[in-house]
C-alpha positions as CSV (number, residue, x, y, z in Angstrom):
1,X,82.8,82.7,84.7
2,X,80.4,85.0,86.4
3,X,82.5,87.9,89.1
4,X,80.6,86.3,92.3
5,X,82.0,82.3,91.2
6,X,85.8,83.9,90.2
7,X,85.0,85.0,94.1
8,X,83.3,82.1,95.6
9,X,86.4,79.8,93.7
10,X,88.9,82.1,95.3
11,X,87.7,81.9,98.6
12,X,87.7,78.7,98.8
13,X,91.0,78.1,97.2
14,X,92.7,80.1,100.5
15,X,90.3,78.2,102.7
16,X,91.8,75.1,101.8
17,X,95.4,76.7,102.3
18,X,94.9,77.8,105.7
19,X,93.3,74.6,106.6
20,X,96.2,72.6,105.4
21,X,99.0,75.3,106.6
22,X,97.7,74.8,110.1
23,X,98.2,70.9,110.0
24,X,101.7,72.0,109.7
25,X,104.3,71.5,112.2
26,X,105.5,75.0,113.7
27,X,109.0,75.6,113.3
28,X,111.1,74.4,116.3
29,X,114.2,76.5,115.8
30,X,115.4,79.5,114.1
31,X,116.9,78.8,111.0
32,X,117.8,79.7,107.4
33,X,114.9,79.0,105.1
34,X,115.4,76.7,102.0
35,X,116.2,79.1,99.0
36,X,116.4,77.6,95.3
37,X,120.2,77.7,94.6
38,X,121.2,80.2,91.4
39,X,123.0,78.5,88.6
40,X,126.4,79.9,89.3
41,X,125.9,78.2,92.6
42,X,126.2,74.9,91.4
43,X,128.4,75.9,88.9
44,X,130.4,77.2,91.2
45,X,134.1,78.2,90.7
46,X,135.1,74.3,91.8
47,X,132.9,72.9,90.0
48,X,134.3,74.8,86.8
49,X,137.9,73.7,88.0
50,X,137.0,71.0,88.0
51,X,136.1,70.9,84.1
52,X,139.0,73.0,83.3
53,X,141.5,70.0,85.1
54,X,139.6,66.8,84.2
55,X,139.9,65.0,80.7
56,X,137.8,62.3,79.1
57,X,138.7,58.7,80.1
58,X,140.8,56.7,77.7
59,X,138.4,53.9,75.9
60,X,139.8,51.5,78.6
61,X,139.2,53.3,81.4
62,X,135.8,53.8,79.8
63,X,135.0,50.3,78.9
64,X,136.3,48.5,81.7
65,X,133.9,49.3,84.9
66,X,131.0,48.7,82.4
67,X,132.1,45.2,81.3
68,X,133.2,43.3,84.8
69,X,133.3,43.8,88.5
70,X,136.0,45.7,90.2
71,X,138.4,42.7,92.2
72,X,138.0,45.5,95.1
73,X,134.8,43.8,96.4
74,X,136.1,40.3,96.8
75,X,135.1,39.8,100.5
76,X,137.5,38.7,103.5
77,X,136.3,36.4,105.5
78,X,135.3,37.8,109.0
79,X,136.0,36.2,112.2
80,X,132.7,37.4,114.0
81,X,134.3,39.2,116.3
82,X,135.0,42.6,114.1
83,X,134.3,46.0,115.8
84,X,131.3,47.8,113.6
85,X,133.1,50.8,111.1
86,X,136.4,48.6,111.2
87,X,138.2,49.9,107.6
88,X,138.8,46.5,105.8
89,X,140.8,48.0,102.8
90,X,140.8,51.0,100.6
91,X,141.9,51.9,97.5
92,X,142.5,55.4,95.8
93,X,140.5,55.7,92.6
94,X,139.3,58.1,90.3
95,X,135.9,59.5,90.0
96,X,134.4,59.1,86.4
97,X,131.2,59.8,85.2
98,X,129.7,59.7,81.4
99,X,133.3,58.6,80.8
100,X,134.7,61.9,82.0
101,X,137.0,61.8,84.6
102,X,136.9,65.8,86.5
103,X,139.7,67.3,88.1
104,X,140.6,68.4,91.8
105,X,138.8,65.3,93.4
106,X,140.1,62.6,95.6
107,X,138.2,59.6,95.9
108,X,138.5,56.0,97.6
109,X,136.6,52.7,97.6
110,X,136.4,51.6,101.3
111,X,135.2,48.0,102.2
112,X,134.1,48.2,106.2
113,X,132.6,45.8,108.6
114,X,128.7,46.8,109.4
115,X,125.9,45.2,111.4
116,X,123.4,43.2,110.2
117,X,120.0,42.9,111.5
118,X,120.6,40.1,113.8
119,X,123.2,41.7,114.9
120,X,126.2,39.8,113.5
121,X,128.9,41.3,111.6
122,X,128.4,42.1,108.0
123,X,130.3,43.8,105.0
124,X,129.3,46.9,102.9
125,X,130.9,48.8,100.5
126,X,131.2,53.2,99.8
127,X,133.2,55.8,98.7
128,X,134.7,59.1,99.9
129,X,135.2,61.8,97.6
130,X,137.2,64.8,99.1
131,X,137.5,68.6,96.9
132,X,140.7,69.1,96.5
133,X,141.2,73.1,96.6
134,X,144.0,73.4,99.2
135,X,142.2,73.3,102.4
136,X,143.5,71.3,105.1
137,X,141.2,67.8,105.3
138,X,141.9,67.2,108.9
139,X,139.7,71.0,109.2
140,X,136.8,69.5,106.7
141,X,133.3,68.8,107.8
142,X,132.3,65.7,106.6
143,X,128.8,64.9,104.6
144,X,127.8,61.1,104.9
145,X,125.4,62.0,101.6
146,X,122.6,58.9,100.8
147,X,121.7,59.3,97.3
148,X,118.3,58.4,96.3
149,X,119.7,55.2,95.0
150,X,117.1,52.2,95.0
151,X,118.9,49.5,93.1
152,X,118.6,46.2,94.2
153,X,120.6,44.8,92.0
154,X,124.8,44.3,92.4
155,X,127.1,47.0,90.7
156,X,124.1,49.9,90.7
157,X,125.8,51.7,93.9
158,X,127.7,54.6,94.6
159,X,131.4,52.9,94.8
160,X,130.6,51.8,91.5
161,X,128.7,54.6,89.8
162,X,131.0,57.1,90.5
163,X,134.0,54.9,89.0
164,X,131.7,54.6,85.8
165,X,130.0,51.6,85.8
166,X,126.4,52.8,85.9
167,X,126.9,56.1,84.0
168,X,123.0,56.4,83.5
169,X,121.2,55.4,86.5
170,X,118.7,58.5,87.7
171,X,119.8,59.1,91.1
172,X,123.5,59.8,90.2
173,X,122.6,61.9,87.9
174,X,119.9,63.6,90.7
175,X,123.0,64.2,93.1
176,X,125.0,66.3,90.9
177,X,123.6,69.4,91.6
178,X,123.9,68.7,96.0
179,X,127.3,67.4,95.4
180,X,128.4,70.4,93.0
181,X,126.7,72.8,96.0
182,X,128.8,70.7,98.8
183,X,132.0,70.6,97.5
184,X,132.2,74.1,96.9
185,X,131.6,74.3,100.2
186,X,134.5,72.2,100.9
187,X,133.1,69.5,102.5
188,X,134.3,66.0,102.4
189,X,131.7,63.3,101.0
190,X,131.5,59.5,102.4
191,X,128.9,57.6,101.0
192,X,127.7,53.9,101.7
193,X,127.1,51.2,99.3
194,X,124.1,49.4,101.9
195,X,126.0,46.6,101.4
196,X,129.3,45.1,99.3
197,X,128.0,46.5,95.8
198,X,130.2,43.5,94.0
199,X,127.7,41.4,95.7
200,X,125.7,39.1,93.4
201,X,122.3,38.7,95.3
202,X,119.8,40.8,96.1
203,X,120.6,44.2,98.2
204,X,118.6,45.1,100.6
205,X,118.4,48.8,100.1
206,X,115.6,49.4,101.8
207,X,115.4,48.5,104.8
208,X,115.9,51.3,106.7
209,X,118.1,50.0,110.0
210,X,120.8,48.5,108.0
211,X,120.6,51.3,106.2
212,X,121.7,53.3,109.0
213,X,124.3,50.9,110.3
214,X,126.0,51.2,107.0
215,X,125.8,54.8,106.8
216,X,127.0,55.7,110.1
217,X,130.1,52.6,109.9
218,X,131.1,54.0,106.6
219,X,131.9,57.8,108.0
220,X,133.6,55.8,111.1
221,X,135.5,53.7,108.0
222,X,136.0,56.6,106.8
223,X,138.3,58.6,109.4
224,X,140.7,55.9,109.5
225,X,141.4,55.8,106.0
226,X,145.4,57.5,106.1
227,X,145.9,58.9,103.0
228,X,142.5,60.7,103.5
229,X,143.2,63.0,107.1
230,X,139.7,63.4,107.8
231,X,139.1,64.4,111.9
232,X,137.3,63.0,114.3
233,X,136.5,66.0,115.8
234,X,135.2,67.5,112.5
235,X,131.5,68.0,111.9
236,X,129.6,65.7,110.8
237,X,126.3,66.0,108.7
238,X,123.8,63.7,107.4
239,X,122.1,64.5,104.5
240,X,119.3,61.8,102.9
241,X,117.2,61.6,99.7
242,X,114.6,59.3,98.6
243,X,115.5,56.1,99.6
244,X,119.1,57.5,100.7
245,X,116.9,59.5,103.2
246,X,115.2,56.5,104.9
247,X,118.3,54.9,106.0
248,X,119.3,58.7,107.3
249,X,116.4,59.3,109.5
250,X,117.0,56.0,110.9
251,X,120.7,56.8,112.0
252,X,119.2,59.9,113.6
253,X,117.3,57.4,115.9
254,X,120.4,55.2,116.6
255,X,123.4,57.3,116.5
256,X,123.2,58.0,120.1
257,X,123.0,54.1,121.3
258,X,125.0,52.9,117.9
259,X,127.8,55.7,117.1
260,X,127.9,58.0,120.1
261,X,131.4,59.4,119.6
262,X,130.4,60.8,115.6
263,X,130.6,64.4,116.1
264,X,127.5,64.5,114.0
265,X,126.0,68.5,114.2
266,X,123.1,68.8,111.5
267,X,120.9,66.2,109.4
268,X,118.6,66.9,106.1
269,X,115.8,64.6,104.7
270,X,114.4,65.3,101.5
271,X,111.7,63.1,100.2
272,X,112.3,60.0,102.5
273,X,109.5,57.3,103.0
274,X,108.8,57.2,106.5
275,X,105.5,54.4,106.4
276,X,106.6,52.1,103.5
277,X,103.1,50.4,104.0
278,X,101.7,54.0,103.2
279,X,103.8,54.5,100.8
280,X,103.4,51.2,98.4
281,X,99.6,51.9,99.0
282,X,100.0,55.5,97.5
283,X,102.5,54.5,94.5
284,X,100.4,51.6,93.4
285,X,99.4,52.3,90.0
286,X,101.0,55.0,90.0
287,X,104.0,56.5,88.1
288,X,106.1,54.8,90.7
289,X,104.8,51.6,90.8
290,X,108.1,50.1,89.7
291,X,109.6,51.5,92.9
292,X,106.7,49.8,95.0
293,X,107.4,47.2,93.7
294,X,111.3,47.9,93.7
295,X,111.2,48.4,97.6
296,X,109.6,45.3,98.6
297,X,112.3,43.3,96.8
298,X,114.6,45.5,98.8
299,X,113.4,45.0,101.5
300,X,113.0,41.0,101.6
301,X,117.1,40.1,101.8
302,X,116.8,41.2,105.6
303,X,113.1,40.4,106.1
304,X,113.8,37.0,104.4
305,X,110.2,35.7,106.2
306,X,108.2,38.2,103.4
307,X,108.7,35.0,101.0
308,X,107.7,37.5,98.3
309,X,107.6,34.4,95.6
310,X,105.3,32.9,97.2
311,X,102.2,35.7,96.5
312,X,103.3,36.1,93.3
313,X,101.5,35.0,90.0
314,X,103.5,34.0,87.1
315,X,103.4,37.5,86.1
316,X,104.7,38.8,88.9
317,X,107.8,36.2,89.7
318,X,109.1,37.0,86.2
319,X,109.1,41.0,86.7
320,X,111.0,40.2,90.6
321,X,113.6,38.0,88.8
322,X,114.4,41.0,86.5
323,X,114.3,43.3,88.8
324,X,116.7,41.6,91.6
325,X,119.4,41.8,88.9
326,X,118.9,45.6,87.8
327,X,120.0,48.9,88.4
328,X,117.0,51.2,89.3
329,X,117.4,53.3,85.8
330,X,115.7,52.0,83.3
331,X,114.3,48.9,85.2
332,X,112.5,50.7,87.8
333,X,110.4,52.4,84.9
334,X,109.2,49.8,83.6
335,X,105.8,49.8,85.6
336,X,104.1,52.9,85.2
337,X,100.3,53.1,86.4
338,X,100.3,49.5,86.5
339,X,97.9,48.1,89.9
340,X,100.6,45.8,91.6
341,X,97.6,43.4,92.7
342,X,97.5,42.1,89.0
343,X,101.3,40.8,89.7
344,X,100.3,38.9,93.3
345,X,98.1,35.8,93.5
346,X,94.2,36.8,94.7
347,X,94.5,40.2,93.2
348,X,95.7,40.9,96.7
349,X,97.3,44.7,97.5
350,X,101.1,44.1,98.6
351,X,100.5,47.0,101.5
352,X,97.9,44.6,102.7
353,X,100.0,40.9,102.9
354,X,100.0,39.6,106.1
355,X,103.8,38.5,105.2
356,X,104.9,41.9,104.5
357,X,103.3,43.7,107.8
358,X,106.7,42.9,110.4
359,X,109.0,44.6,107.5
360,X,106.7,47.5,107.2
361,X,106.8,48.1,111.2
362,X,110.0,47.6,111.7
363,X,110.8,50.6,108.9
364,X,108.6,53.5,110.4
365,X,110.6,56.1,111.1
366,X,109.7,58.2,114.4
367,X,109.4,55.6,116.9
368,X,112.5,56.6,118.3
369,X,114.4,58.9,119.7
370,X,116.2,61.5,117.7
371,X,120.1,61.7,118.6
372,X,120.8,64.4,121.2
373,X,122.3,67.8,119.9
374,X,121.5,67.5,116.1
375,X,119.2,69.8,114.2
376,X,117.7,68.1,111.8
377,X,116.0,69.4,108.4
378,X,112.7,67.6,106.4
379,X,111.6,69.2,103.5
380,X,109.5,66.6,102.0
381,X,106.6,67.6,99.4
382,X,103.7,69.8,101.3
383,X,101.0,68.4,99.7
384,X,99.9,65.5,97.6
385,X,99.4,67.6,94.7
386,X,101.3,66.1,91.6
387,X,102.5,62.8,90.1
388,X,105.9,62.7,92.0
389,X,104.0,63.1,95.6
390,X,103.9,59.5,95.8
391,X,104.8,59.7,99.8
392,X,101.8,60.9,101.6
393,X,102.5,64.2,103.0
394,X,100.7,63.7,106.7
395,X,103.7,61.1,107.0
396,X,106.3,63.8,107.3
397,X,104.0,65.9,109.3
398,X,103.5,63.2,111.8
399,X,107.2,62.1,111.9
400,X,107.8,65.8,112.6
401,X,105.8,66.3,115.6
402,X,106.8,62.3,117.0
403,X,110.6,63.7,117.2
404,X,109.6,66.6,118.8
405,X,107.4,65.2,121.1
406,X,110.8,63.2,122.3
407,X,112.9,66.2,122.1
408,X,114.1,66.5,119.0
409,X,115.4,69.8,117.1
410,X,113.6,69.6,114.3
411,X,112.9,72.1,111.6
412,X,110.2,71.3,109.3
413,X,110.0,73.4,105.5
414,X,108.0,71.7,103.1
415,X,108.9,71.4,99.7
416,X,106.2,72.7,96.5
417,X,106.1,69.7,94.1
418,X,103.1,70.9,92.4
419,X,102.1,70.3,89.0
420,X,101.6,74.5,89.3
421,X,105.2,74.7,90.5
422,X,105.9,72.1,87.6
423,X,104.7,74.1,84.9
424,X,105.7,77.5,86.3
425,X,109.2,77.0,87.3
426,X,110.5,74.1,86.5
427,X,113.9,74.6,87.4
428,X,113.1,75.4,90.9
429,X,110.7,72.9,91.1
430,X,113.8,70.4,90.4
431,X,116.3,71.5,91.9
432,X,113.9,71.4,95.3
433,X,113.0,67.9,94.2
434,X,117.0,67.1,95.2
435,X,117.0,69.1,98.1
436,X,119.4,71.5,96.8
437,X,117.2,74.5,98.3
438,X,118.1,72.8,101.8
439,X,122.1,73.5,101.5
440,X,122.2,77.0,103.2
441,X,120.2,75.3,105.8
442,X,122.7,72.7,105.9
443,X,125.7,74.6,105.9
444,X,124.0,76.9,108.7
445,X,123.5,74.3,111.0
446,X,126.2,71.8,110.2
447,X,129.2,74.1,112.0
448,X,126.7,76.2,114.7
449,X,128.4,75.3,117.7
């Protein structure tokens, strides 16, 4: 190539960046910026402890979460009258993963009462999981951490997966580096299940205001569990990936009206769907159309008028029926680049069904109004630039500037998920993908009185 086109090419190369940097959000707030964690971050001297003090799970301990359903999730029956967060049980257990059971970690299953849709009062499922390194957990701040877990089928949730009876699903192993980064910082873990994970039918994962409901009743579950001492006055953060993140930015929005007494300081979202209809129109024949397709199944058990059977073609009803039943790894795979119109009667788009529109508007996120006091952290991808940008970037942009518009403390640092970044450093490239470049942030913010 000729001097004058290497030059014309250039030029218009940082053209386009300083068009698209100046769509950007300016930064509300002085703050850390995200920095790609080194190795012997994550593999930090707990971490290592907690190698050093685990063992491998007998065959028994092994076999038995992968073969049948913990008795734990047995429901009560509930009056109707139950007070959201109200602790229904809990049970000590042990955290086990790939059969190995690590060291220097306390963990419970919690069963709490929540708040459906409609209001009424409903049961979900979690898990805390506290470091234990001899700090006082009464003086803990307190993570409620939403994986990027889309399962919509039972036992595929984080009670269950971190007590070994999902040892392979994708986002489990995709929170191993943020956990690893947060308990070294000490912090205790509570996350929700988004509904009783024993629970045969269909979750709803997706929809984002249960989500929330669950999230925000499981930390309030969780400070009346005894044995664990968390505080109420501790610090509370919220930190959301994926789909974990779409039920987080929604507790932003309701914590105030919902959970006003949570002492909750600082909030990240990495990678959250804020427009599902934009979002199932850009994964669509994509690498992610199993997770388009995956989300509208998720989102029908609280949407029930979607009637998602009824626009399928024979094609179509057989890949929902598998799909209700499964974890999200494999299953979730299973549709790569395939056009979602040739599973729905008509050839008709699923982002355009007239059934589907009141569950896509009653997800988009920045509608409301942020809760008072918390700095909050999106770091979603920058551009739509590689196969994994399958949420349109002008989304995050726009939810930015709707929660500051309404006062919100936002900080907005975009994320590179290139295919440049990809092929040039991939391990910061995936370690971003998980948000784990957000943690100083976090940490920052999370105590910052």
């Amino acid at each position: 190539m000729k001097a004058k086109s290497w030059l014309t090419a250039l030029l218009t190369v940082v053209s386009a960046l300083a068009i698209s940097t100046s769509l950007l959000p300016a930064p509300a707030q002085a703050a850390p910026p995200n920095r790609t964690p080194q190795v012997t971050e994550i593999f930090n001297g707990f971490v290592i402890g907690t190698f050093q003090h685990g063992r491998m799970g007998s065959p028994d301990e092994v076999l038995t979460p992968l073969l049948s359903t913990d008795p734990f999730y047995r429901e009560p029956r509930l009056t109707g009258s139950e007070k959201a967060g109200t602790l229904l049980k809990a049970k000590k257990v042990a955290v086990q993963f790939l059969g190995f059971r690590p060291g220097d970690v306390d963990a419970y299953k919690i069963m709490y009462v929540t708040t459906a849709l409609d209001g009424r009062p409903d049961i979900s499922t979690g898990l805390i999981m506290i470091p234990r390194d001899g700090r006082d957990n009464a003086k803990r701040p307190i993570v409620s951490y939403q994986m990027a877990n889309d399962s919509v089928g039972a036992n595929c949730h984080p009670s269950a997966m971190w007590t070994g009876s999902d040892p392979m699903d994708g986002s489990s192993w995709s929170a191993l580096g943020p956990l690893a980064q947060l308990f070294g910082k000490g912090y205790a873990v509570v996350m929700s299940d988004v509904g009783n994970n024993g629970d045969k039918k269909p979750h709803g994962v997706f929809a984002g205001k249960y989500n929330a409901r669950t999230s925000l009743d499981a930390v309030r579950a969780a400070l009346t569990v005894r044995d664990a001492r968390l505080s109420s006055t501790a610090p509370v953060g919220l930190f959301g990936i994926a789909g974990g993140g779409v039920g987080t930015g929604h507790a932003l929005e309701i914590k105030d009206q919902y959970a006003p007494e949570l002492n909750i300081t600082a909030a990240v979202l990495e990678g959250m769907v804020p427009n599902y209809r934009n979002f199932i129109a850009t994964a669509d024949g994509s690498v992610g159309s199993g997770f388009a397709m995956a989300t509208l199944l998720g989102l029908e058990p609280h949407y029930p008028d979607m009637r998602i059977d009824d626009h399928l073609n024979q094609a179509g009803r057989a890949v929902a029926d598998y799909y209700r039943t499964q974890c999200q790894t494999p299953a979730y795979f299973t549709l790569p680049l395939v056009p979602l119109k040739t599973l729905f009667k008509g050839n008709q788009s699923p982002a355009n069904i007239k059934a589907f529109q009141r569950a896509y508007r009653d997800n988009v996120m920045g509608t409301g109004t942020p809760a008072k006091g918390v700095r909050t952290l999106v770091a979603s991808c920058v551009a739509d630039d590689s196969p994994m940008s399958l949420v349109p970037a002008a989304d995050s942009r726009k939810l930015v500037r709707a929660w500051r518009s309404r006062g919100g403390r936002v900080d907005y640092q975009p994320t590179d998920c290139s295919m440049v970044k990809f092929i040039t450093d991939m391990y910061g490239w995936g370690t971003d993908l998980f948000g784990m470049q957000t943690v100083d942030w976090f940490a920052a913010n999370l105590t910052r009185r």
